[in-house]
C-alpha positions in Angstrom: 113.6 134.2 153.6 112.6 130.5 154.6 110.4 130.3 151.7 113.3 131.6 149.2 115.6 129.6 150.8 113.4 126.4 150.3 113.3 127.3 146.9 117.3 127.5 146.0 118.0 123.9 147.9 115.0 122.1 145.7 116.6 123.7 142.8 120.1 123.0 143.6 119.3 119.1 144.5 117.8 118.8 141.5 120.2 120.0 139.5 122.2 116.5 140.0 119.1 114.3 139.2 119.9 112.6 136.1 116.9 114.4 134.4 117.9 117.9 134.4 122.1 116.7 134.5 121.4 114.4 131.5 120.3 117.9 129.9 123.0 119.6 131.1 125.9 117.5 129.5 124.1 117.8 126.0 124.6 121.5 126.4 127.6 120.8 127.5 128.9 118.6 124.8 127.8 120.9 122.2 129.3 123.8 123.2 132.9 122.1 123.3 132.3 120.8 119.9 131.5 117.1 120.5 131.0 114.7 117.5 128.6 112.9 119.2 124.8 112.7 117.8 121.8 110.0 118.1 120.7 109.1 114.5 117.5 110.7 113.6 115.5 107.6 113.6 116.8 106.7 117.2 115.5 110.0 118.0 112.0 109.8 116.7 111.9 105.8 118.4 112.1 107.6 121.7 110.0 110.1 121.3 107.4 107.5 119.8 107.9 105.1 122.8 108.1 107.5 125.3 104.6 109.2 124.3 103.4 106.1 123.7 104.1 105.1 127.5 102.6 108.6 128.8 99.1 107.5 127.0 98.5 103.9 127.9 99.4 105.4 131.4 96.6 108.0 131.4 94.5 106.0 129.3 94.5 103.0 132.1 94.0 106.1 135.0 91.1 107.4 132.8 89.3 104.0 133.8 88.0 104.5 136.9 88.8 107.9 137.2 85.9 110.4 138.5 84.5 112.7 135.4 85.0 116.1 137.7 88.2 115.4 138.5 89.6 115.2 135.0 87.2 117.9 133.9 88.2 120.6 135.8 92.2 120.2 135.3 91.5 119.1 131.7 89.5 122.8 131.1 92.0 124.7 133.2 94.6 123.1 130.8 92.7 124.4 127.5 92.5 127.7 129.4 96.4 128.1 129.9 96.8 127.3 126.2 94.9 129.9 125.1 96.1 132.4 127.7 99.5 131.8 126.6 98.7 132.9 122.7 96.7 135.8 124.0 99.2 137.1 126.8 101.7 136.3 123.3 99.9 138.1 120.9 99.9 141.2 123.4 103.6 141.4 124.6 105.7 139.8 121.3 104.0 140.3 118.8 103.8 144.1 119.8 107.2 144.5 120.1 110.0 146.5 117.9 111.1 143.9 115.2 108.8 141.2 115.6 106.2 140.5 113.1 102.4 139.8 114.4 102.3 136.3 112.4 106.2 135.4 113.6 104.8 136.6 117.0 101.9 134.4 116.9 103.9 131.2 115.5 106.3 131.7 118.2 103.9 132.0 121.0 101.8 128.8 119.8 104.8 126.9 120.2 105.3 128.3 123.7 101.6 127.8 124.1 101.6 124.1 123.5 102.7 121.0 125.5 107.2 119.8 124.8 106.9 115.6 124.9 110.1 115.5 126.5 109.9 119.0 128.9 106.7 116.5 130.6 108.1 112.9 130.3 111.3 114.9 132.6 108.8 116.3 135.3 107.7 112.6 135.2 110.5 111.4 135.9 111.7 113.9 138.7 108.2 113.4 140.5 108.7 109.8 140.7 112.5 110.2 142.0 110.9 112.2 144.7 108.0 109.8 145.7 105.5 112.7 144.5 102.2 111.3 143.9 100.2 112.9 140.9 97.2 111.8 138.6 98.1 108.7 136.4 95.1 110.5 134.3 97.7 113.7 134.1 99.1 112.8 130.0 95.6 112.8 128.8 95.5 116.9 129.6 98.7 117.3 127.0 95.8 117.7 123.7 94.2 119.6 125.7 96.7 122.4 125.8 98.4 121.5 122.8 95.5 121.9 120.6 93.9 125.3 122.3 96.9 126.8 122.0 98.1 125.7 118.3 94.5 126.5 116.8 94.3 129.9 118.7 97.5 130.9 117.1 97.3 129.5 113.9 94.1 130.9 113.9 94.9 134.4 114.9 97.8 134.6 112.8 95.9 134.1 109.6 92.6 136.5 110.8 95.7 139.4 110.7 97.3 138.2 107.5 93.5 139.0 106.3 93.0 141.9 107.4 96.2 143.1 105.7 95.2 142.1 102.4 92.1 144.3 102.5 92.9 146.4 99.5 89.3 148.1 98.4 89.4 151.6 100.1 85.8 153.8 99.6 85.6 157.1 100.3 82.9 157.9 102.6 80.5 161.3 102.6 82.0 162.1 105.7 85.2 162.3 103.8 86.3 159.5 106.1 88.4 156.3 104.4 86.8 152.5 104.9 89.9 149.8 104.0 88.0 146.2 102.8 89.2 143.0 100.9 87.2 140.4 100.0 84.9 139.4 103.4 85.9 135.5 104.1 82.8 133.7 104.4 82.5 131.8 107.6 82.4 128.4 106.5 85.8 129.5 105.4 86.8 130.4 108.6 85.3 127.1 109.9 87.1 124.9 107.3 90.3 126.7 108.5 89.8 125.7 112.2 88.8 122.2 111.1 91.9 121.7 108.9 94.3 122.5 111.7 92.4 120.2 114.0 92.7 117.7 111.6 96.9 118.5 111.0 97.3 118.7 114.5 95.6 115.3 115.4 97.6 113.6 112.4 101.4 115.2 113.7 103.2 112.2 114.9 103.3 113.1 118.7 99.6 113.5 118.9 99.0 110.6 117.2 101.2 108.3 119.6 100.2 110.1 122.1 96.2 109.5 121.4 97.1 106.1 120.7 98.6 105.1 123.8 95.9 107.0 125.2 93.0 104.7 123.2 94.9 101.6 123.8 94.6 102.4 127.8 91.1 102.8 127.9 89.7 100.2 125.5 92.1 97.6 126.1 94.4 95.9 128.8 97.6 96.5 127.8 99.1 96.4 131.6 101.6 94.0 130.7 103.0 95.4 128.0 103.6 97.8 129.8 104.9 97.0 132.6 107.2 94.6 130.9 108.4 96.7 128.0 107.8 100.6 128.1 108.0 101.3 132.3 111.2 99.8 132.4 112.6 101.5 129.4 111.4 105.2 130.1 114.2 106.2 132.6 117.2 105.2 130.3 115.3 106.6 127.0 114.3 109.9 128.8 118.1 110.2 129.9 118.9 110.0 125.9 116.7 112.3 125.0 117.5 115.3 127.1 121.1 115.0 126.0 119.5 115.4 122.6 117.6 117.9 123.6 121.0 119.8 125.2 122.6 119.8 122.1 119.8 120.9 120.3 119.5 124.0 122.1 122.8 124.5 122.1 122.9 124.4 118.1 119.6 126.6 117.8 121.3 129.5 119.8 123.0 130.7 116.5 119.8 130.9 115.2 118.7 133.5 117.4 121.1 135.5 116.4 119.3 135.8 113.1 116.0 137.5 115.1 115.1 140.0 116.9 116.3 140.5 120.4 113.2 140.2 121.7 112.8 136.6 121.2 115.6 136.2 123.6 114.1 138.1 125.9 110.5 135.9 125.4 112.5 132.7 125.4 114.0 133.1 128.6 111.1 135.0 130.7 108.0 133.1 129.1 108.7 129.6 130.8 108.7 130.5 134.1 105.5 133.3 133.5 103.6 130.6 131.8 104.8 127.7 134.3 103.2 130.1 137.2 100.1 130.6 135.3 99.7 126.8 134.7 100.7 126.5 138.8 98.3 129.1 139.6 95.4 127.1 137.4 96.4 123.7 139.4 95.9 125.1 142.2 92.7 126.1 141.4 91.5 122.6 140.3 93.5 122.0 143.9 90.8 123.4 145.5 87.9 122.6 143.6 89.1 118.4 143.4 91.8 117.7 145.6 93.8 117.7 142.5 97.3 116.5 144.2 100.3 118.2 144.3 101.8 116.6 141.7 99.1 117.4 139.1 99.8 120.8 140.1 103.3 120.8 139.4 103.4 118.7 135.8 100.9 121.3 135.2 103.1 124.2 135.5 105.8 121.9 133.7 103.4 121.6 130.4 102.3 125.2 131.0 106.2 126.2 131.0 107.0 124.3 128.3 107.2 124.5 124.1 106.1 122.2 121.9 109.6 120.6 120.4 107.6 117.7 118.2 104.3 118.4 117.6 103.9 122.1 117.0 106.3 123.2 114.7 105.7 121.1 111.8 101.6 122.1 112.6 102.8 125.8 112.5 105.1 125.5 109.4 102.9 123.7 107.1 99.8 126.4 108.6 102.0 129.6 108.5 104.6 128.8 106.0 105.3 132.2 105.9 106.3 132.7 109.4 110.2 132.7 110.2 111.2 129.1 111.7 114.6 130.6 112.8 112.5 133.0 115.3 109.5 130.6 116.3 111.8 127.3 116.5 115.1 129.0 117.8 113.4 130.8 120.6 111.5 127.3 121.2 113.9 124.9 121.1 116.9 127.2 121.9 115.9 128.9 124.7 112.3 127.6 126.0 112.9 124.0 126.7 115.8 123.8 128.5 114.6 126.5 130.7 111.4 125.0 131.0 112.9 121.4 132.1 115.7 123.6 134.4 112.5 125.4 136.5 111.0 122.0 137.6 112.5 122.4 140.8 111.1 125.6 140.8 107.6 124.2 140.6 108.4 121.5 143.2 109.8 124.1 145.5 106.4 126.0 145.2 104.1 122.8 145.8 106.1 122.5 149.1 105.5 125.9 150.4 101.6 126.2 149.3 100.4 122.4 149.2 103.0 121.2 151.7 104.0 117.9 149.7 
C-alpha cells in the first residue's frame, strides 16, 4: 500500500507542474472550441530549437563521457525499439480489423522516440533536482531508427509475401504459393534507403546536428546564453500544441478500428516499463542514474510526433495515416507525457532517488 500510495502523490504533484498542466490546457482548449493556434512555422521553430538544445547538450556530455557507460544504455535503447515493433507486430497487427502493414506503421511510430514527450521528462527532472546523463539525447537515434527500420522493414517483407502469385502443384499433390524471389541486395537497398530517409527527416537532422556541434565544437555559450534559457517557455508552447493536437486527432480514431484505441492507451505505459526495466539493467551494469532510467522509460513510452510519420508515409504510403497517426498523436503522447510521474514514482521505490 506504501509503494501505491507513493505512486498516486508523485503523480498527483506533477500534475500541476507546468509540463504536464501546459498539456493539459491544450486539451482543454480544444475541446471547448478555442480559436487559438501557433502558426505552423512557429511550431516547427520550436521543435527545431528545442532538438537542437537536447543535442549540443549530449553532444558536450559525450566528451568526456566513459565508452561503457553510453554503450550499454545506448544498446539497451536499440533493444526497446525493436521490442516495441516485435511485441506490435504480435498483439495489433493480429487483431480483428487491423491490417498487418497499418499494424506495423502504427507500432513504429509507438516504437520510436516523441521530441517533445522527452524535452517534458527533461524538464520535470530538472524541476525536481533529478540528476541524469547529459549524454541521455544522444540515445533518441538509437531508438528511433531500430524501431522505424524494423517496421518499415517488416511491413514491406509481408506486403511481399502477398504478392506471391505463381502457385505449382507438387507430386505430393500439395500446393507451393511463390512471386518473384527479391534478391538481397534488394532487401539491402531497402534498409539503406530508409536509413538514409530517416537520417534526412527534420528532427533527426537537428537533432544529429546539435549532437555534432557538441562534440566537435565549443558551443557552450551559445548555449547557455541563447537555447538553456529559452527551453522552459518554448517546451510550455509546445505541449499546449501538442494538447490540441490530440484533442483534434481523436475524431480520427473514430475512422479505425477499436483496437487502436485500445493500443493507444495501454502501449505507453507497457513500453515505458519495458524501457524502465532496460534502465535498470544498464543501472546495474553502470551506475546508470536514476534519471537515465526514467527519460528512458519516457522515450520508451513515447511516439514519434515529428520524425516518424513522415518516414513511415513516404515508406508505406499505403498504410492508413488516420490509424498510425491518430492512435500516435491522439492517444500515445499525451499519455505518454501524463505517466512521467509514473516513472518518477518507480525510480523512488527501486533506485531510492
Amino acid at each position: 500500500m506504501d509503494i501505491l500510495a507513493t505512486i498516486a502523490t508523485t503523480i498527483l504533484e506533477q500534475m500541476q507542474k507546468p509540463t504536464l498542466s501546459f498539456l493539459i490546457a491544450g486539451m482543454m482548449l480544444a475541446a471547448l472550441g478555442s480559436r487559438f493556434e501557433v502558426p505552423e512555422p512557429v511550431y516547427k521553430f520550436i521543435v527545431i530549437v528545442l532538438l537542437l538544445k537536447v543535442g549540443m547538450n549530449a553532444g558536450i556530455s559525450i566528451r568526456d563521457a566513459d565508452l561503457m557507460s553510453l554503450l550499454v544504455p545506448g544498446i539497451g535503447a536499440c533493444l526497446v525499439g525493436i521490442g516495441i515493433v516485435l511485441i506490435g507486430s504480435r498483439t495489433l497487427a493480429r487483431l480483428k480489423g487491423v491490417s498487418e502493414i497499418d499494424g506495423l506503421a502504427t507500432a513504429g511510430l509507438f516504437g520510436a522516440v516523441s521530441a517533445s514527450t522527452l524535452a517534458a521528462g527533461m524538464a520535470i527532472l530538472d524541476d525536481e533536482g533529478v540528476a541524469y546523463e547529459g549524454f541521455i539525447g544522444a540515445l533518441y537515434p538509437f531508438m528511433d531508427i531500430a524501431a522505424l527500420v524494423t517496421a518499415i522493414t517488416m511491413a514491406k517483407l509481408s506486403a511481399a509475401r502477398k504478392t506471391a502469385t505463381n502457385v505449382t502443384i507438387n507430386a505430393g499433390g500439395t500446393m507451393t504459393a511463390g512471386g518473384p524471389r527479391r534478391a538481397p541486395a534488394e532487401d539491402t537497398n531497402m534498409i539503406r534507403d530508409i536509413l538514409v530517409e530517416t537520417l534526412r527527416s527534420p528532427a533527426i537532422s537537428a537533432l544529429l546536428a546539435g549532437l555534432a556541434l557538441g562534440i566537435l565544437a565549443r558551443p557552450e555559450t551559445v548555449y547557455a546564453s541563447f537555447y538553456e534559457p529559452l527551453f522552459r517557455g518554448l517546451l510550455s508552447i509546445l505541449m499546449l500544441i501538442m494538447g490540441m493536437e490530440a484533442w483534434a486527432r481523436f475524431a480520427e480514431l473514430r475512422k479505425v478500428a477499436h483496437a487502436y484505441i485500445l493500443y493507444g492507451i495501454t502501449a505507453p505505459i507497457l513500453h515505458g516499463l519495458l524501457g524502465f526495466g532496460v534502465g535498470m539493467i544498464a543501472h546495474e551494469l553502470t551506475g546508470f542514474s536514476a534519471g537515465g532510467v526514467i527519460l528512458l522509460a519516457v522515450m520508451a513510452a513515447s511516439s514519434s510526433d515529428i520524425s516518424g510519420p513522415p518516414t513511415i508515409r513516404a515508406a508505406l504510403p499505403e498504410a492508413n495515416s488516420s490509424a498510425y497517426v491518430g492512435t500516435s498523436t491522439g492517444l500515445g503522447t499525451p499519455i505518454a507525457i501524463l505517466s512521467i510521474p509514473l516513472f518518477i514514482a518507480l525510480a523512488e521505490v527501486f533506485i531510492r532517488l
